[in-house]
PyMOL Python script that loads the backbone (N, CA, C, O; Angstrom):
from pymol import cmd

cmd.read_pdbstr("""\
ATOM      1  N   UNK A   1       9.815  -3.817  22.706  1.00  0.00           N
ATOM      2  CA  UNK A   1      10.281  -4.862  21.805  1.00  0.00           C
ATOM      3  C   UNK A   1       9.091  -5.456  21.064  1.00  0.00           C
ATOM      4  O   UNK A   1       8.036  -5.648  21.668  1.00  0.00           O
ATOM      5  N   UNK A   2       9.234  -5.770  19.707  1.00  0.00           N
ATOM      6  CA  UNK A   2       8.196  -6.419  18.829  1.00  0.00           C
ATOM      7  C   UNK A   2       8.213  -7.973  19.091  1.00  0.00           C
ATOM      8  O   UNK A   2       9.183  -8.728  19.143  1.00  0.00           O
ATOM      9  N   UNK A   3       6.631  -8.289  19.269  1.00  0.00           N
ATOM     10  CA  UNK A   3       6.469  -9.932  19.543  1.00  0.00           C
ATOM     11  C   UNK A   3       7.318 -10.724  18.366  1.00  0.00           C
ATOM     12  O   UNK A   3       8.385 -10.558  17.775  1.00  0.00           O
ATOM     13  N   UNK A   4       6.234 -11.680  18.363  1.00  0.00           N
ATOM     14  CA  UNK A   4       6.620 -12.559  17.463  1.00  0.00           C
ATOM     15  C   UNK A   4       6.151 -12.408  16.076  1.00  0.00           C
ATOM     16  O   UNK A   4       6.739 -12.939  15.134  1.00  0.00           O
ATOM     17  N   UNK A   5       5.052 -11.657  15.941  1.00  0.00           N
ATOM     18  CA  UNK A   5       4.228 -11.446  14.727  1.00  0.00           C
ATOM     19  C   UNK A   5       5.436  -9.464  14.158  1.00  0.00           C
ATOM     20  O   UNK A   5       5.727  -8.933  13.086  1.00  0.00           O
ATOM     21  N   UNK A   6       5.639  -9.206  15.302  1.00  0.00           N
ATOM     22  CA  UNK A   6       6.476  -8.138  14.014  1.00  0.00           C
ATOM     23  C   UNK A   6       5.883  -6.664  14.427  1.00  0.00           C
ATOM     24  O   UNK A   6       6.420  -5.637  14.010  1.00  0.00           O
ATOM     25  N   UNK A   7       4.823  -6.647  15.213  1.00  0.00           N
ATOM     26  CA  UNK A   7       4.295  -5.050  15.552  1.00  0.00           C
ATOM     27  C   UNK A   7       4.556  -5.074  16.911  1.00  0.00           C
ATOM     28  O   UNK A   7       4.746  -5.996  17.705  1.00  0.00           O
ATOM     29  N   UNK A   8       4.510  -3.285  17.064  1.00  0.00           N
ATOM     30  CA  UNK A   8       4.875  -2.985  17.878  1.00  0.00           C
ATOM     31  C   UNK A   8       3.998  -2.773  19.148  1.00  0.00           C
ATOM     32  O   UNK A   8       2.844  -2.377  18.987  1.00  0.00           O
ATOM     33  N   UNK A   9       4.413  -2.984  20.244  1.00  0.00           N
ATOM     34  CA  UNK A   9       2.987  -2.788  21.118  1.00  0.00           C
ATOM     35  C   UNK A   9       2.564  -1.267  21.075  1.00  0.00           C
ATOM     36  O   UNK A   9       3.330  -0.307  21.163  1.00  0.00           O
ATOM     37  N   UNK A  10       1.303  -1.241  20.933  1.00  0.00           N
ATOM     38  CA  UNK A  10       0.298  -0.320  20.809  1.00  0.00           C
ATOM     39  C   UNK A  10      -0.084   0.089  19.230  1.00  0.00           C
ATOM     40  O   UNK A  10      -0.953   0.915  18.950  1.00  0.00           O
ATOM     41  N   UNK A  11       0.863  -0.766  18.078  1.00  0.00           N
ATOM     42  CA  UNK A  11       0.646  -0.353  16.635  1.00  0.00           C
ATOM     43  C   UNK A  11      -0.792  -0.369  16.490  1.00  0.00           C
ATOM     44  O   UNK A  11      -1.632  -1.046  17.082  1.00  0.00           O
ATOM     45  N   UNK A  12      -0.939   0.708  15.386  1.00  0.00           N
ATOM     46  CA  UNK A  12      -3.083  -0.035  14.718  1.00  0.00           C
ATOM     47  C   UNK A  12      -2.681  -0.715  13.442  1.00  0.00           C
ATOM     48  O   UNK A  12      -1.877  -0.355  12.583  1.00  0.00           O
ATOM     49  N   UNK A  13      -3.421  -1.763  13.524  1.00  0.00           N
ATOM     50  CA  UNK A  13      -3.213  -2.700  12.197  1.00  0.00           C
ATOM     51  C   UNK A  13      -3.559  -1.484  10.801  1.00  0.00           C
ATOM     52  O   UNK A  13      -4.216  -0.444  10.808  1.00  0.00           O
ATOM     53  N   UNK A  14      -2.884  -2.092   9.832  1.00  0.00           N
ATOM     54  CA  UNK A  14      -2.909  -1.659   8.566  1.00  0.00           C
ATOM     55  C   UNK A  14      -4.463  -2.052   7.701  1.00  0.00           C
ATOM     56  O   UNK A  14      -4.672  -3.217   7.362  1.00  0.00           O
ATOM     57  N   UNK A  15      -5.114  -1.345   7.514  1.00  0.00           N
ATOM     58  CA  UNK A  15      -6.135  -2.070   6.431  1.00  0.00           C
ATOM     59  C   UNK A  15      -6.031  -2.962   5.829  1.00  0.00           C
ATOM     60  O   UNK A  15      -6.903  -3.779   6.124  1.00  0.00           O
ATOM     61  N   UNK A  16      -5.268  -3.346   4.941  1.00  0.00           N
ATOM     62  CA  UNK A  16      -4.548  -3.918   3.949  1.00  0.00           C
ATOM     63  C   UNK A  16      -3.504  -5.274   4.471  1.00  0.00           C
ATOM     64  O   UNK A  16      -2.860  -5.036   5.493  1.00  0.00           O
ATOM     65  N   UNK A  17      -3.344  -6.395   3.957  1.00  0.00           N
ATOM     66  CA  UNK A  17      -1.902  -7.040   4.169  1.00  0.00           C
ATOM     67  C   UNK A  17      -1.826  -7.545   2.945  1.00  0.00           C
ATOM     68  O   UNK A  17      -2.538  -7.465   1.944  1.00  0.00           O
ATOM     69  N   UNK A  18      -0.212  -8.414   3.372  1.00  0.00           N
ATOM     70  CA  UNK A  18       0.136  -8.581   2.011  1.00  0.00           C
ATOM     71  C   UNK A  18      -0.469  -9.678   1.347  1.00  0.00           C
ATOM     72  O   UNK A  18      -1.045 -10.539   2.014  1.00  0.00           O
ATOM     73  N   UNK A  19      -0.408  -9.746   0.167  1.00  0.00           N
ATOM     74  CA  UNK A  19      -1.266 -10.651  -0.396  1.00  0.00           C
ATOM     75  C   UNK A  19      -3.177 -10.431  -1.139  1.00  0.00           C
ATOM     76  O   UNK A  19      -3.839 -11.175  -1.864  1.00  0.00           O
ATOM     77  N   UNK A  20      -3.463  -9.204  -0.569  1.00  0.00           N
ATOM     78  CA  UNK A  20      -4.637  -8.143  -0.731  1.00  0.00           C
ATOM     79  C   UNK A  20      -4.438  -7.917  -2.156  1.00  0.00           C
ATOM     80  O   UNK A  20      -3.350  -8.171  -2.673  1.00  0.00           O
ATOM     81  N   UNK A  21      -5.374  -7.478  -2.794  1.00  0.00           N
ATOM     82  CA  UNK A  21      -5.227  -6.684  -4.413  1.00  0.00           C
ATOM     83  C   UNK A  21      -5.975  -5.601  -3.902  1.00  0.00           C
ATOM     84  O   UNK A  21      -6.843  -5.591  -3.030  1.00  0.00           O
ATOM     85  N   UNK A  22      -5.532  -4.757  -4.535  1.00  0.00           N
ATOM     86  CA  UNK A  22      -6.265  -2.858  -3.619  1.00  0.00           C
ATOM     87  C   UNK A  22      -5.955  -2.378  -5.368  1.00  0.00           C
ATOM     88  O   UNK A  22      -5.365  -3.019  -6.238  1.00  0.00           O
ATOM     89  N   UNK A  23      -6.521  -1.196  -5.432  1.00  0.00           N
ATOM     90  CA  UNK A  23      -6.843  -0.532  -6.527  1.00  0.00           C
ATOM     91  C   UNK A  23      -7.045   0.964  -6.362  1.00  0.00           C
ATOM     92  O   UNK A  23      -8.183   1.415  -6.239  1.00  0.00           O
ATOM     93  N   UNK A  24      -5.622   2.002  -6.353  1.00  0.00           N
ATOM     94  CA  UNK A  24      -5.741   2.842  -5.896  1.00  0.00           C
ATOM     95  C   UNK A  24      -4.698   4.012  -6.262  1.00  0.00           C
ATOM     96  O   UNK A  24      -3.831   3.666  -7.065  1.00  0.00           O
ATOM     97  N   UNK A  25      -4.639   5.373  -5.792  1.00  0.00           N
ATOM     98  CA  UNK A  25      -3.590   6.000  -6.484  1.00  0.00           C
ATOM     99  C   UNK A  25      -2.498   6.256  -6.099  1.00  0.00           C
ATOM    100  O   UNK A  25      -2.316   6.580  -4.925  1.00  0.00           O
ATOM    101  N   UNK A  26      -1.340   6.164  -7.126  1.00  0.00           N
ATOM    102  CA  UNK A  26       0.031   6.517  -6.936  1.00  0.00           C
ATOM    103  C   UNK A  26       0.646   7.304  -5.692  1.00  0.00           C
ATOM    104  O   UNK A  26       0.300   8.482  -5.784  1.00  0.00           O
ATOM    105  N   UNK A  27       1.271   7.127  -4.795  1.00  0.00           N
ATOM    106  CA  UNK A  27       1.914   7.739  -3.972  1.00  0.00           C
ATOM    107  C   UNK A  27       2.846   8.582  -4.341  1.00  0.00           C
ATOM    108  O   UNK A  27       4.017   8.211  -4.257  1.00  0.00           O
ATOM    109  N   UNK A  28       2.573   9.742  -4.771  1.00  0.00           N
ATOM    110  CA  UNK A  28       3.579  10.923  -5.048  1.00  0.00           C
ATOM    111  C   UNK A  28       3.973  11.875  -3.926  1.00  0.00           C
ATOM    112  O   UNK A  28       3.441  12.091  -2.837  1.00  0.00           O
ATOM    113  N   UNK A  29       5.337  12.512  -4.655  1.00  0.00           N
ATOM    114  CA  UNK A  29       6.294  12.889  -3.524  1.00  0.00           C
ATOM    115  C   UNK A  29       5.267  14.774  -3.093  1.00  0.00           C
ATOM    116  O   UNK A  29       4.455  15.381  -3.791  1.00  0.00           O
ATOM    117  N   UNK A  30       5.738  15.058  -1.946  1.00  0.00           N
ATOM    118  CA  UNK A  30       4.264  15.674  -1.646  1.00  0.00           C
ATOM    119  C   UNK A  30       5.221  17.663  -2.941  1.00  0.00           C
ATOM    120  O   UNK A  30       4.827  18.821  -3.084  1.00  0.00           O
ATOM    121  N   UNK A  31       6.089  17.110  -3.310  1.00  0.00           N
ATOM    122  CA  UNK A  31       6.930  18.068  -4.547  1.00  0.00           C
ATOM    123  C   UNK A  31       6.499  17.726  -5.836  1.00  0.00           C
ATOM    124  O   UNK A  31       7.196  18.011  -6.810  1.00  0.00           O
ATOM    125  N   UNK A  32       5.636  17.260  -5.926  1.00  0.00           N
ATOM    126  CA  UNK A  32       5.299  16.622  -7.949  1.00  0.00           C
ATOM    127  C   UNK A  32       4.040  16.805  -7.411  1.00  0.00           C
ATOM    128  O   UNK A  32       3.393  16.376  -6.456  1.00  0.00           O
ATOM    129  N   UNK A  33       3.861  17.793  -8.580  1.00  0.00           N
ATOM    130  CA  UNK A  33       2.222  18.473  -8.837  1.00  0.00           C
ATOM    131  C   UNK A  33       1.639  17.506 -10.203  1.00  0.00           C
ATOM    132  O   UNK A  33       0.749  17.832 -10.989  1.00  0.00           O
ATOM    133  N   UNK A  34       2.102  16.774 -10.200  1.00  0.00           N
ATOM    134  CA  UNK A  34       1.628  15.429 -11.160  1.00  0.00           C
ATOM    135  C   UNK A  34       0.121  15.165 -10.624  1.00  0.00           C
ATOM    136  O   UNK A  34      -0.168  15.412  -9.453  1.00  0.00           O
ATOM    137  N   UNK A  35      -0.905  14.605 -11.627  1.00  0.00           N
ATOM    138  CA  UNK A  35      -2.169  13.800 -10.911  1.00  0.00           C
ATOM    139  C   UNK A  35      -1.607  12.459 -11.433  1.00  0.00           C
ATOM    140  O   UNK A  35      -1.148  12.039 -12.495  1.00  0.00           O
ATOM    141  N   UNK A  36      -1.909  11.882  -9.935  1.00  0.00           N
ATOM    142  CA  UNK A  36      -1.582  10.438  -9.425  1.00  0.00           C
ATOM    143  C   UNK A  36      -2.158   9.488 -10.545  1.00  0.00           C
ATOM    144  O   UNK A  36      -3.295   9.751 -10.935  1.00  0.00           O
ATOM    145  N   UNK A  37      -1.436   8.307 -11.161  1.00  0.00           N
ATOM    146  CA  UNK A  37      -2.208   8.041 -11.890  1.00  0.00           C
ATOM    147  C   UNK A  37      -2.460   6.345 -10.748  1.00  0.00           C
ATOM    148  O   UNK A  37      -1.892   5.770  -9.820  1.00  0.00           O
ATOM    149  N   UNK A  38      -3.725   6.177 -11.662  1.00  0.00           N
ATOM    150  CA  UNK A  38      -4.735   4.409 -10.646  1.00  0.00           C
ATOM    151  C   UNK A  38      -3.780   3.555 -11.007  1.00  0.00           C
ATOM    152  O   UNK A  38      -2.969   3.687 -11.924  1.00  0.00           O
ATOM    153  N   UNK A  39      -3.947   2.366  -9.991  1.00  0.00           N
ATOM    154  CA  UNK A  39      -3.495   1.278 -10.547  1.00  0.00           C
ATOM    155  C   UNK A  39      -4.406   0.432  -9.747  1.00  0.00           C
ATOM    156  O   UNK A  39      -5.259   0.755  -8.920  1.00  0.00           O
ATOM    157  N   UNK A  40      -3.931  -1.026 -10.296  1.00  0.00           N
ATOM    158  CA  UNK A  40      -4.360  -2.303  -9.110  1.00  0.00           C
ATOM    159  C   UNK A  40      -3.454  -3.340  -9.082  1.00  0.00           C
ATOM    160  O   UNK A  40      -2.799  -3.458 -10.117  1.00  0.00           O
ATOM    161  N   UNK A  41      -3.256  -4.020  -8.318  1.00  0.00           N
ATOM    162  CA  UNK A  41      -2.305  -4.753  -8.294  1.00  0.00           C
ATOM    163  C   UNK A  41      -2.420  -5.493  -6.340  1.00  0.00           C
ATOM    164  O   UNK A  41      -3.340  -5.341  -5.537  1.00  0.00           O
ATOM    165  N   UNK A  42      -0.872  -6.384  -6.137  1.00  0.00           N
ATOM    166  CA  UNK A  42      -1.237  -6.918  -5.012  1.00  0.00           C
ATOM    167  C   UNK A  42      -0.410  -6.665  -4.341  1.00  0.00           C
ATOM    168  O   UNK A  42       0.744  -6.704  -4.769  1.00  0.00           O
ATOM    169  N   UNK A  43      -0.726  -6.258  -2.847  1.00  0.00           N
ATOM    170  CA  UNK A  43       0.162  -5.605  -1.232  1.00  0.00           C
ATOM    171  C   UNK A  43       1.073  -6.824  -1.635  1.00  0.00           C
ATOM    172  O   UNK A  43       0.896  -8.042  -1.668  1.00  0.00           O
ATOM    173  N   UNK A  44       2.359  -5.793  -1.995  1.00  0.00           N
ATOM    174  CA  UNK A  44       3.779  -7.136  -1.868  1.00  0.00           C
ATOM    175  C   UNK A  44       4.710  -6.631  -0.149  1.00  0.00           C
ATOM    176  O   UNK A  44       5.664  -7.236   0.339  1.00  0.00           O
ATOM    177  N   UNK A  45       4.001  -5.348   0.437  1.00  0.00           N
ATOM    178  CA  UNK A  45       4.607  -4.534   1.257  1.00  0.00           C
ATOM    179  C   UNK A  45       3.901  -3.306   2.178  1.00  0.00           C
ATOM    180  O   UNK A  45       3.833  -2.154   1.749  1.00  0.00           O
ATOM    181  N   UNK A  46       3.576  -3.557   3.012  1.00  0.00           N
ATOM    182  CA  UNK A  46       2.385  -2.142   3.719  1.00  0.00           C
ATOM    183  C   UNK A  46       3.522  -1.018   4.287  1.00  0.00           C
ATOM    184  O   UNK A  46       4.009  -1.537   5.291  1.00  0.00           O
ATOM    185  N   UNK A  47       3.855  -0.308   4.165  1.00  0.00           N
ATOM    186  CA  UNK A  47       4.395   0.802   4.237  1.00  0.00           C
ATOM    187  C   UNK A  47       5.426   0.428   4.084  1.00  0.00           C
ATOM    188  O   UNK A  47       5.659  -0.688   3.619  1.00  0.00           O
ATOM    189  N   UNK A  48       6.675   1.594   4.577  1.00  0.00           N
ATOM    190  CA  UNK A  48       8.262   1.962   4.680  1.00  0.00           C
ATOM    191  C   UNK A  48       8.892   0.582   4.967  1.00  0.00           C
ATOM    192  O   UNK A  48       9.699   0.040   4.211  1.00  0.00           O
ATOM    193  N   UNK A  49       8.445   0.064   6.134  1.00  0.00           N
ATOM    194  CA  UNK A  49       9.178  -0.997   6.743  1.00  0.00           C
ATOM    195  C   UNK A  49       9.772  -0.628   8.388  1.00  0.00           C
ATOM    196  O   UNK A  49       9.889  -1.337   9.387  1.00  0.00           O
ATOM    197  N   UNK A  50      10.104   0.989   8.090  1.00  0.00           N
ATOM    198  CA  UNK A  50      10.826   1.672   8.859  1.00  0.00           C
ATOM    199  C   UNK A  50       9.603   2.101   9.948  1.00  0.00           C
ATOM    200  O   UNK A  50       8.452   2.211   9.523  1.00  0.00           O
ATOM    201  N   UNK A  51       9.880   2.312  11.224  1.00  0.00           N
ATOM    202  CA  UNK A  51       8.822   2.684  12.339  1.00  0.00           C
ATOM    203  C   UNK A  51       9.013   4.321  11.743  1.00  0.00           C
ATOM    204  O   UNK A  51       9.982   4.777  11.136  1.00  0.00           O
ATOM    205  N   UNK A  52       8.142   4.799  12.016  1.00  0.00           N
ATOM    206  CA  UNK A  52       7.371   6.217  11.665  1.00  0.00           C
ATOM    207  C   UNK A  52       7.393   7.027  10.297  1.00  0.00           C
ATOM    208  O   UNK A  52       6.783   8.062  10.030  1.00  0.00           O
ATOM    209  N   UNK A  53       8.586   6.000   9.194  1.00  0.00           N
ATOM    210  CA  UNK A  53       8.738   7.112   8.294  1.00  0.00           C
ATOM    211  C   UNK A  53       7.400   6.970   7.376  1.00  0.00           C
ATOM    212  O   UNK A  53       7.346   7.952   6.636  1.00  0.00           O
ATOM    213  N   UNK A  54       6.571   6.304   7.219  1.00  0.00           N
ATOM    214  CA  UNK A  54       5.449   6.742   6.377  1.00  0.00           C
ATOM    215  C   UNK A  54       4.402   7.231   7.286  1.00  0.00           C
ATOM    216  O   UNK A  54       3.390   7.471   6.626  1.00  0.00           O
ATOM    217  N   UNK A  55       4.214   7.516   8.747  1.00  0.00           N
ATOM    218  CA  UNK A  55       3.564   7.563   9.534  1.00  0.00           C
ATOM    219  C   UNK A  55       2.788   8.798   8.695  1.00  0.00           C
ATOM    220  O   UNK A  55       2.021   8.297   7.873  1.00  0.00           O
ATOM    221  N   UNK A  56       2.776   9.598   8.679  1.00  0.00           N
ATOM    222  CA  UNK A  56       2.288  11.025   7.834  1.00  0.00           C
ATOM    223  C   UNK A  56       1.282  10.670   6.507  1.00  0.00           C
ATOM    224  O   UNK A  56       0.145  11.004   6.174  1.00  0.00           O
ATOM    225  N   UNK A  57       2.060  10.036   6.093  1.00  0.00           N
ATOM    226  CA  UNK A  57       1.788   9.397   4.526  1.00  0.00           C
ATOM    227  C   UNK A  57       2.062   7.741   3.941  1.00  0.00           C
ATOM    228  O   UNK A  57       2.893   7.167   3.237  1.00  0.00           O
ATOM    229  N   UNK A  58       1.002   7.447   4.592  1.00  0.00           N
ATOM    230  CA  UNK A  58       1.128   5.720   4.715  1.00  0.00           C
ATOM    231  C   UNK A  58       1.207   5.743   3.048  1.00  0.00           C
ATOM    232  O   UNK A  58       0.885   6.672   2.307  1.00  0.00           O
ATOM    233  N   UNK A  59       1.724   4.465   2.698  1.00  0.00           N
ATOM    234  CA  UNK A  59       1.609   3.940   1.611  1.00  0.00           C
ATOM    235  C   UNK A  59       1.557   2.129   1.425  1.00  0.00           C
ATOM    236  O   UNK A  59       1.612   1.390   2.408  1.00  0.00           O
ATOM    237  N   UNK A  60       1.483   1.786   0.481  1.00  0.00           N
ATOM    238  CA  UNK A  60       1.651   0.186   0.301  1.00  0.00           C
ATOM    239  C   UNK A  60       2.514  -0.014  -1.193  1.00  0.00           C
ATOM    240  O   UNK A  60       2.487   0.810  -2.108  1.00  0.00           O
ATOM    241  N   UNK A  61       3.052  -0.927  -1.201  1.00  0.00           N
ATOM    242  CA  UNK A  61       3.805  -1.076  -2.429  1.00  0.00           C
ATOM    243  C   UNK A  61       2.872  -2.710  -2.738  1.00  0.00           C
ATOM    244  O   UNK A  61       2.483  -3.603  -1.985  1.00  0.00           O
ATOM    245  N   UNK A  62       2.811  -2.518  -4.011  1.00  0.00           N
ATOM    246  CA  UNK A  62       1.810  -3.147  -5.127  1.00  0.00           C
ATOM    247  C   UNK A  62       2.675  -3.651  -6.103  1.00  0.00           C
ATOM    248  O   UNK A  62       3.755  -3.179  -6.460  1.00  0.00           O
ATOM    249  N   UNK A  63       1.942  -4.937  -6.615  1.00  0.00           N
ATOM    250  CA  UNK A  63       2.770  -5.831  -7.714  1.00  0.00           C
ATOM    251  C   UNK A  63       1.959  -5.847  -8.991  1.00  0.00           C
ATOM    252  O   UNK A  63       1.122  -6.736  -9.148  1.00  0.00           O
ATOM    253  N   UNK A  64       2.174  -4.820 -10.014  1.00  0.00           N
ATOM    254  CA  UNK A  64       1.073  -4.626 -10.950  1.00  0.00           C
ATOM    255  C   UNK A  64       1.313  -6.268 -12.192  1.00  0.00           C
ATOM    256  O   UNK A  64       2.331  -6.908 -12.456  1.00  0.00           O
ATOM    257  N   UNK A  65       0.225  -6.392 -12.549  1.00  0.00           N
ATOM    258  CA  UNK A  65       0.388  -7.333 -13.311  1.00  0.00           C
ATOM    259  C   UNK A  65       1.395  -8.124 -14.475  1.00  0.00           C
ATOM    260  O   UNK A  65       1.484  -9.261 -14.937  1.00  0.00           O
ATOM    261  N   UNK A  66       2.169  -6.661 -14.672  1.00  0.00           N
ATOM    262  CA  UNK A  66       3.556  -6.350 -15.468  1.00  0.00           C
ATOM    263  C   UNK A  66       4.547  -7.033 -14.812  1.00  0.00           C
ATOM    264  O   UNK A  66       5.496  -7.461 -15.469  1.00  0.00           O
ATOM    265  N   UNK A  67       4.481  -7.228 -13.489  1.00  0.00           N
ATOM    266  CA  UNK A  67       5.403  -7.274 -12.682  1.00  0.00           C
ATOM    267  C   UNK A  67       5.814  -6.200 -11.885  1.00  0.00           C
ATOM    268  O   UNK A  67       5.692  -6.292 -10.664  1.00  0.00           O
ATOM    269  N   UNK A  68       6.351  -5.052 -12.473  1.00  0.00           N
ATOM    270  CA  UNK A  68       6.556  -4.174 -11.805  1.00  0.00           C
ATOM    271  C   UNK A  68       6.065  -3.828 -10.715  1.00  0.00           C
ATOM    272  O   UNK A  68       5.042  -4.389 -10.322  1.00  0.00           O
ATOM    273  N   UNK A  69       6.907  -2.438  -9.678  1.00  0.00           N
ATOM    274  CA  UNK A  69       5.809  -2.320  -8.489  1.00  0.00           C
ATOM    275  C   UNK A  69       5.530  -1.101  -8.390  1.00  0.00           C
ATOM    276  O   UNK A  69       6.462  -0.401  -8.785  1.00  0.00           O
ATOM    277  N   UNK A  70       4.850  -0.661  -8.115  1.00  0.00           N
ATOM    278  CA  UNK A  70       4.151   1.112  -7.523  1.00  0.00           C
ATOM    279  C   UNK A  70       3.885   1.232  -6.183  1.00  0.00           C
ATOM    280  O   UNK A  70       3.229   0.371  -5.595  1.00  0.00           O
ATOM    281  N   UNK A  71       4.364   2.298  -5.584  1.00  0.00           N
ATOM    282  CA  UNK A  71       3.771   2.694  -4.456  1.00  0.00           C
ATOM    283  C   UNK A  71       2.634   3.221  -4.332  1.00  0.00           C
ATOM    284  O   UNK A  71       2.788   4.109  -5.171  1.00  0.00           O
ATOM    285  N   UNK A  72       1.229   3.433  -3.803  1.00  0.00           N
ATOM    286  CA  UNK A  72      -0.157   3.868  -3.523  1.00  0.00           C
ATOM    287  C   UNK A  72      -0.065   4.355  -2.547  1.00  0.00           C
ATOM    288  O   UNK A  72       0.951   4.103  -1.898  1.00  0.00           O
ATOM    289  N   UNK A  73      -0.954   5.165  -2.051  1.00  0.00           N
ATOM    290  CA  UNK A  73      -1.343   5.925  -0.993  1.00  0.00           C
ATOM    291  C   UNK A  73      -2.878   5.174  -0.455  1.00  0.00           C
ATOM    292  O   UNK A  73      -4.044   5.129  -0.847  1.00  0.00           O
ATOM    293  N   UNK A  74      -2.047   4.636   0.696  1.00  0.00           N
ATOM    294  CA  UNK A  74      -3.045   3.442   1.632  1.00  0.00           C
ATOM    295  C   UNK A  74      -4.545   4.476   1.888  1.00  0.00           C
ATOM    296  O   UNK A  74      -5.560   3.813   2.103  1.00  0.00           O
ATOM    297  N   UNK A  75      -4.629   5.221   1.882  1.00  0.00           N
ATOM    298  CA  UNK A  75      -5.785   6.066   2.297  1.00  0.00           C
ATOM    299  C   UNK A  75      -6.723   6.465   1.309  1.00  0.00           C
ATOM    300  O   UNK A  75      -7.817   6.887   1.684  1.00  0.00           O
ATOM    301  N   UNK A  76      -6.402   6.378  -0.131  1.00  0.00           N
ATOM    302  CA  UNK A  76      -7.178   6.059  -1.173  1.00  0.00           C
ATOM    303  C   UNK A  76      -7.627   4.933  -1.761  1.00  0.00           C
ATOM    304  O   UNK A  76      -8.469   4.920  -2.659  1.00  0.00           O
ATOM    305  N   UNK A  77      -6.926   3.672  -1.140  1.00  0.00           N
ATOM    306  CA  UNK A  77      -6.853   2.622  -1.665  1.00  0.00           C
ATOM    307  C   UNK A  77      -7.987   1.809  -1.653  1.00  0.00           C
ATOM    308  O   UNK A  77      -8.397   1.707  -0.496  1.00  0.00           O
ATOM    309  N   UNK A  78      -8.692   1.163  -2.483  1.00  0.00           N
ATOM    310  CA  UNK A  78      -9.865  -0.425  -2.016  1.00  0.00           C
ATOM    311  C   UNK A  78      -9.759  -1.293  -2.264  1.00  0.00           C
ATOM    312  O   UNK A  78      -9.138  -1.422  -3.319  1.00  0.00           O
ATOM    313  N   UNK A  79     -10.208  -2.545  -1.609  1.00  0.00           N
ATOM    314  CA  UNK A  79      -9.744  -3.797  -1.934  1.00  0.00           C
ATOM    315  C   UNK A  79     -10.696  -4.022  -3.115  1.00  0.00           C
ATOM    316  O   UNK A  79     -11.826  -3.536  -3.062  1.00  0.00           O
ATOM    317  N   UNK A  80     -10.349  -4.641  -4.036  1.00  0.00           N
ATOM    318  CA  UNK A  80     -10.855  -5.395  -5.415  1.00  0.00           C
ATOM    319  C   UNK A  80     -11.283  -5.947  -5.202  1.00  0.00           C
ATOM    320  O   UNK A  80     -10.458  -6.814  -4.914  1.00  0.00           O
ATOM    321  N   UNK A  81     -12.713  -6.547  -4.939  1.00  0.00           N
ATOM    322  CA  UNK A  81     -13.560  -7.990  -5.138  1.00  0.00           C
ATOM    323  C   UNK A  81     -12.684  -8.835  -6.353  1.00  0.00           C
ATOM    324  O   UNK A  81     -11.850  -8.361  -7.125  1.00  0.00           O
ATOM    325  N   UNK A  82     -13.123 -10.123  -6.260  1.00  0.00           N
ATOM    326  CA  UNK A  82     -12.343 -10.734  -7.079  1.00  0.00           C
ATOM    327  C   UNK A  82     -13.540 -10.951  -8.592  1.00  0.00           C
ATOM    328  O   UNK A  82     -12.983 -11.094  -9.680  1.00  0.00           O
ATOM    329  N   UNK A  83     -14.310 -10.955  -8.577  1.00  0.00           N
ATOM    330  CA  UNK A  83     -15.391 -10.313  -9.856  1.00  0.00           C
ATOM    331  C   UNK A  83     -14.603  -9.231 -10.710  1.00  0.00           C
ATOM    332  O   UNK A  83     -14.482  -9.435 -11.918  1.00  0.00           O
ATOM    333  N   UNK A  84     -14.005  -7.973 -10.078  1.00  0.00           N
ATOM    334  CA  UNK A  84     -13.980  -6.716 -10.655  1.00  0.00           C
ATOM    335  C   UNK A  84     -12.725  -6.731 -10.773  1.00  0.00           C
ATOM    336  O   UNK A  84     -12.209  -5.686 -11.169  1.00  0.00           O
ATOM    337  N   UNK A  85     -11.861  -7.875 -10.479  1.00  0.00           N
ATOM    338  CA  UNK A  85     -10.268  -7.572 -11.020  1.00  0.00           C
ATOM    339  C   UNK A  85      -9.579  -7.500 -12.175  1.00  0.00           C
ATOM    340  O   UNK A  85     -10.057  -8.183 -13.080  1.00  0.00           O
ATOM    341  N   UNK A  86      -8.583  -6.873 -12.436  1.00  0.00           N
ATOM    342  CA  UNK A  86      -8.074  -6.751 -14.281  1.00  0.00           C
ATOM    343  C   UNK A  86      -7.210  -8.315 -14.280  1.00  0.00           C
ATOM    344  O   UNK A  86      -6.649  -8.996 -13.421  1.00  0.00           O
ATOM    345  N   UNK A  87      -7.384  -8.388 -15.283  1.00  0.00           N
ATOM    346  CA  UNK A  87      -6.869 -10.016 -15.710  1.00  0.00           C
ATOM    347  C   UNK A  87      -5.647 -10.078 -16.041  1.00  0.00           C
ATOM    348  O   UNK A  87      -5.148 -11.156 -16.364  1.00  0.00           O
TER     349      UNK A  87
END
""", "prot")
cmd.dss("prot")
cmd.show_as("cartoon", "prot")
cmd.util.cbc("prot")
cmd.orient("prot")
């Protein structure tokens, strides 16, 4: 059973939480021979939600400045100093 904070016993924390600005590439489906395009934006979400389904292929969902959101691939991702962020 998950405490009070929401993980599971024995989870490894995520790099990332929400509220982070990361700067990194598109999470594509592992079927689209597309190149990923960058973004930056801010962790509105660290993976699936779901226990194991991004386990393979972590991702984070991002709030680009548009509003809109993109999924990234947590394993390419870096956090933005706040100097080097897009405005």
């Amino acid at each position: 059973m998950a405490g009070r904070t929401g993980r599971r016993p024995g989870a490894v924390s995520a790099p990332y939480q929400v509220g982070d600005v990361v700067r990194g590439p598109e999470a594509l489906s592992s079927a689209d021979y597309a190149t990923p395009a960058t973004y930056e934006g801010e962790v509105v979400q660290v993976g699936s939600g779901w226990n194991g389904v991004d386990a393979d292929n972590a991702y984070l969902w991002v709030r680009l400045s548009d509003r809109t959101e993109r999924r990234l691939a947590i394993r390419h991702c870096a956090l933005v100093p706040l100097a080097e962020r897009s405005a």
